[in-house]
C-alpha positions, 0 to 999 in steps of 0.5 A: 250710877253715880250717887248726887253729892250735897255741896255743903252740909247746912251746919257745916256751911258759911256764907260768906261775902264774894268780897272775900273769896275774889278781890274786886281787883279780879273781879269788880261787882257793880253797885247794887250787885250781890254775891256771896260764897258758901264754905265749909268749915275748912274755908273751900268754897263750895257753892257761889251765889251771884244775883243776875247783875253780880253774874254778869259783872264776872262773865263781863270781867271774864269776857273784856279779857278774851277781847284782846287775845281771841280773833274776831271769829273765835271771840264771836264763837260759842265754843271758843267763848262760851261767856260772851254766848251766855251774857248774850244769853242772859241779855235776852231774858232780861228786861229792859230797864227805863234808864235805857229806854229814855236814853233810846228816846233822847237819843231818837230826839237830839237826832231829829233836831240835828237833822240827821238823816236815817240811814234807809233814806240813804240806802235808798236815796243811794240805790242800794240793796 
């Protein structure tokens, strides 16, 4: 059986700010988004710390570059892009935020001032399945 190993002994362990392990020219944090690192005292990380937004900030820097060098088929495979599957994932739990919630309501209203037509009535008007 193998023995469960602690990450960093607490005196032994830093927290440092993500800033200083991956430059945000890798990977960029959102305003607002946390994340640190925990080292030991010969500076080896150990244990990374990201709060929701900060998690999904890297898993999208990670994900925007499979884009180009995945076909379309293995960029929308859980095997073959594991990151795209979690940030779906995650997307899921989370709430929706107000911001798009009124974005989605502007959006239906400029559509029904403009006169656009949905497109069931098209499909319909169109006979189609």
């Amino acid at each position: 059986m193998h023995k469960r190993s602690v990450p960093a002994r607490v005196s032994n362990a830093k927290l440092i700010p993500w800033e200083r392990v991956a430059p945000t020219s890798v990977f960029p944090l959102e305003k607002g988004s946390r994340a640190g690192v925990v080292v030991d005292r010969a500076g080896t990380p150990r244990v990374f710390v990201f709060d929701t937004a900060a998690l999904l900030d890297v898993l999208s820097a990670i994900d925007e570059r499979l884009v180009d060098r995945l076909s379309d088929a293995e960029y929308h495979s859980k095997e073959a892009n594991p990151t795209g599957w979690l940030i779906d994932e995650l997307e899921t739990k989370l709430p929706v935020s107000d911001a798009y919630i009124q974005s989605l309501k502007e959006a239906i209203a400029e559509a029904q001032r403009k006169g656009w037509v949905p497109f069931e009535e098209v499909e319909r008007a169109l006979n189609l399945p």
